[in-house]
VMD Tcl script that draws the C-alpha trace (Angstrom):
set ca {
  {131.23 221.45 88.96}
  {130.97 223.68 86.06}
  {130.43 226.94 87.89}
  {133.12 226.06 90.82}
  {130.07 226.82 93.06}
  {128.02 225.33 96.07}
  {124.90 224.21 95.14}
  {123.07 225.14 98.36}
  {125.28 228.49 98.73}
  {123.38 230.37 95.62}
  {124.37 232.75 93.80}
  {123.97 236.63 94.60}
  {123.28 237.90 90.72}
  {123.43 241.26 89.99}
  {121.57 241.30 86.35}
  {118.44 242.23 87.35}
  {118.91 246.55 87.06}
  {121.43 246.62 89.73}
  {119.39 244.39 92.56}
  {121.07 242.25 93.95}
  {119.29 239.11 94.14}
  {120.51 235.48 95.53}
  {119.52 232.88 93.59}
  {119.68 229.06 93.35}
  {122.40 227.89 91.50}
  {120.44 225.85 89.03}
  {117.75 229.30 88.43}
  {120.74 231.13 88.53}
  {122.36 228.66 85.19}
  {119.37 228.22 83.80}
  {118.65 232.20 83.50}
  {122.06 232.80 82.05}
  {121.36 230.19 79.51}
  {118.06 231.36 77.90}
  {119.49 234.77 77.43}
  {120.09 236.77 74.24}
  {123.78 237.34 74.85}
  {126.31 235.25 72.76}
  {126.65 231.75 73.69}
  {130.36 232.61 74.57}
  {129.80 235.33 76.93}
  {127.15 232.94 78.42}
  {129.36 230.11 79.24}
  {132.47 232.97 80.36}
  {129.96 234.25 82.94}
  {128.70 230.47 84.17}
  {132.38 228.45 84.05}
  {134.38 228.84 87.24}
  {136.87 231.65 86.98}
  {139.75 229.24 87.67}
  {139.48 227.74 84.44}
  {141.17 230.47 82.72}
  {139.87 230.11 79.34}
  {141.09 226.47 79.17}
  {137.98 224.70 78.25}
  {135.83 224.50 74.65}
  {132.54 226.63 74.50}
  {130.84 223.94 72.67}
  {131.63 221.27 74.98}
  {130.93 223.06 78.19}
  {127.61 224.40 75.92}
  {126.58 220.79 75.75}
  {127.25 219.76 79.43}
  {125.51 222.50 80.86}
  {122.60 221.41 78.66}
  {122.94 218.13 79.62}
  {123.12 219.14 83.89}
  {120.47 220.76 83.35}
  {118.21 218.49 81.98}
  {119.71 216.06 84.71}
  {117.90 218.52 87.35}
  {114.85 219.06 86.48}
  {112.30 219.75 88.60}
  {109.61 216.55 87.20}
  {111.93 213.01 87.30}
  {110.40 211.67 83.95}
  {112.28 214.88 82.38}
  {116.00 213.71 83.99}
  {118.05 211.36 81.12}
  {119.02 207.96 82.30}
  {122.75 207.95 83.12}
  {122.90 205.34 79.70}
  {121.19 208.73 77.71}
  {123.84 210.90 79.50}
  {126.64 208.96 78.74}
  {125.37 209.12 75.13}
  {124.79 212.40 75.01}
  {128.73 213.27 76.06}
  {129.88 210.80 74.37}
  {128.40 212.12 70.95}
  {129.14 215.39 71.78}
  {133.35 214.18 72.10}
  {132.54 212.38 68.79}
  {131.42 215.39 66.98}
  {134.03 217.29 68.14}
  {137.25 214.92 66.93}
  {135.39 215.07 63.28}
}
mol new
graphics top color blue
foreach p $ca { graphics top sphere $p radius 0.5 }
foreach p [lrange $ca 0 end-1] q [lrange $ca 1 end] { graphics top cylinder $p $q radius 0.2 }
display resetview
């Protein structure tokens, strides 16, 4: 939902010296997260285009986090939907202080 993208489609990313690659969408997010760019220009490149600056970093910072941790690749890693809830729900919380 975040990226505006299919999840079975890929992604065709060009970072890698010019190859172009296609990746899985979740590779794809997870690769653009654990980079050394600015956490800014890391969520510009992963939010859908469509968006149009419209959204808070910080927010969509914390639910990509949390998407990701909801797909990984062992089960016993995935939150509970009660631990995601609570984990978006702080993360509104902190951001009305």
């Amino acid at each position: 939902m975040v990226t505006g993208r299919s999840l079975g489609g890929g992604v065709l990313d060009t970072s890698a010296g010019g190859e172009t690659e296609n990746r899985g969408l979740t590779s794809w997010v997870k690769q653009k997260m654990s980079g050394e760019v600015p956490t800014a220009t890391r969520i510009e490149e992963i939010v859908n285009h469509s968006i149009e600056g419209g959204y808070d970093v910080k927010k969509v910072e914390v639910l990509v986090a949390v998407a990701l941790q909801c797909v990984a690749d062992d089960k016993d890693d995935r939150p509970t939907m009660s631990q995601v809830v609570e984990m978006l729900h702080r993360c509104t919380n902190e951001a009305e202080i």
